[in-house]
C-alpha positions as CSV (number, residue, x, y, z in Angstrom):
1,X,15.8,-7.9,-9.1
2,X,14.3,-9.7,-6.2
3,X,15.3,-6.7,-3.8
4,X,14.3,-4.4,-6.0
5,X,10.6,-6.4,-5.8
6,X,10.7,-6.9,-2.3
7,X,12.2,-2.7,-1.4
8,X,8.9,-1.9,-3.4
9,X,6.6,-3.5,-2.2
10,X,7.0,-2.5,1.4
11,X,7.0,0.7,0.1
12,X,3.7,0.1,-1.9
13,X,2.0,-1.8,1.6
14,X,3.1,1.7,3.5
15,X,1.6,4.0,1.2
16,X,-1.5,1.7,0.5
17,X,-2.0,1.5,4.4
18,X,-1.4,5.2,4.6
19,X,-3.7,5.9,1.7
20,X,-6.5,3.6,4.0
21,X,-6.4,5.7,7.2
22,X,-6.9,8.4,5.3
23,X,-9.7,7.2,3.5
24,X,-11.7,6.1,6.7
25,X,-10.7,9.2,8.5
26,X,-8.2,7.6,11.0
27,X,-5.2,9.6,9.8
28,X,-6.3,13.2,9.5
29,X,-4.5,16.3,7.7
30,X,-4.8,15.7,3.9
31,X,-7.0,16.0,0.8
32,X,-7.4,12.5,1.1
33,X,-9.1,12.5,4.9
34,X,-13.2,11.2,4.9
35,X,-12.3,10.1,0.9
36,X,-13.7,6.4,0.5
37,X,-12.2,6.4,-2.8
38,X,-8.6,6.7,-1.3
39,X,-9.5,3.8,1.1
40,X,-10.1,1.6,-1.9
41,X,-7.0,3.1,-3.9
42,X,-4.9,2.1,-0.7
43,X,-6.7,-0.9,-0.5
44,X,-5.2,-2.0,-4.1
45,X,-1.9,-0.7,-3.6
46,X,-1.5,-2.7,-0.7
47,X,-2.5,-6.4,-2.4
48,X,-0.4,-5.1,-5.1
49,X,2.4,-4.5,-2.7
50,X,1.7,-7.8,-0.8
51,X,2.5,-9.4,-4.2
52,X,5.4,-8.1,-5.3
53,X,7.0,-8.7,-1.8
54,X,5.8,-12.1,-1.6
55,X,7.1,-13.0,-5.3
56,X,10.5,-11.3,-4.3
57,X,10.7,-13.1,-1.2
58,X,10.1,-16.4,-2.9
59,X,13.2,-18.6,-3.9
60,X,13.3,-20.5,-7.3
């Protein structure tokens, strides 16, 4: 289970940082380019991520 937390949230940080660029404009080419609302979304996905990776890396 604690791979399972850690595997997604890397995955969650990527997309969330992803999701960020896009949302300032950084990263161009989608829907989701000049989008402040997908710079927040990202935002979120990312702590959410953070989380998860840092409960699954923790040790009991």
């Amino acid at each position: 289970m604690r791979i399972v937390m850690v595997v997604a949230g890397v995955v969650l940080m990527a997309l969330g940082l992803i999701w960020v660029l896009q949302g300032i404009n950084v990263l161009p080419g989608s829907f989701m380019t000049g989008q402040m609302q997908w710079a927040v979304y990202g935002a979120i996905a990312f702590v959410v991520g953070l989380l998860l990776f840092v409960r699954g890396r923790r040790r009991i």
